[in-house]
N, C-alpha and C positions, 0 to 999 in steps of 0.2 A: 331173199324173200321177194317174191312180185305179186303186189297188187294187183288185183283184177274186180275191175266196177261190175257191179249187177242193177242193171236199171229193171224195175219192175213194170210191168206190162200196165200201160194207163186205165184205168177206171172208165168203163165205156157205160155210154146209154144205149141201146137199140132204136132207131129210127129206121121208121119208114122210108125206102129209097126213094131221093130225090136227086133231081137233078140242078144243081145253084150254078149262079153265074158268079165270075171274078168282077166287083166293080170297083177295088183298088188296082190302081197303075198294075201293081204284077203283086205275086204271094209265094211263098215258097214252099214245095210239096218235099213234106220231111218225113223218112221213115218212122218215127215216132217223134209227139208234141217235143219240139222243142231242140230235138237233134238230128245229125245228119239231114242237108239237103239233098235230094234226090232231083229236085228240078224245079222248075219256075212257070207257073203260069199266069198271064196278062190279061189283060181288061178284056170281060166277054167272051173269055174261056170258060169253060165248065168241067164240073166235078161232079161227078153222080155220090152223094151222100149215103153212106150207110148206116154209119153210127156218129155218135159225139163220145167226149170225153167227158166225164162227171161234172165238168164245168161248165161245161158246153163252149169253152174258151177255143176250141180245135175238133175239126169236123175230120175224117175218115173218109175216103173210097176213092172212087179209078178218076184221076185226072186225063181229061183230054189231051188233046194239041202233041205235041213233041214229047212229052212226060210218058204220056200210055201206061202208068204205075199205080199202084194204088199207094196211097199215102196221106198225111195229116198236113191240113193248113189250117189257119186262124180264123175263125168264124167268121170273126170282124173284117175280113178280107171280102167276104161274101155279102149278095144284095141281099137283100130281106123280103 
């Protein structure tokens, strides 16, 4: 018998695109909140924003710098 995990696709809000800056040291740009890391980006790197997650705890869209992916960091990562 093999198990096999189904993560359900996060709860999004639709937001207007923006563009935020990183003002934590660095943040991790993860395929979806909370797993796999896909890449890292540092202080005064940017993210173009497209959506949130229901929580608004992790923010969505194309990381700059060496990343060039789209993926989810932690809000709280980001300036305000």
């Amino acid at each position: 018998l093999i198990a096999t995990a189904v993560l359900a696709a996060p709860a999004v809000t639709q937001a207007k695109t923006t563009t935020r800056t990183v003002c934590a040291d660095s943040t991790y740009v993860k395929r979806s909140p909370g797993f796999v890391v896909i890449g890292t980006l540092f202080k005064d790197q940017k993210i173009k924003v497209s959506r949130y997650d229901k929580s608004h705890k992790h923010a969505y869209g194309m990381a700059a710098g060496h990343v060039n992916k789209h993926g989810w960091v932690d809000t709280a990562d980001l300036c305000h």
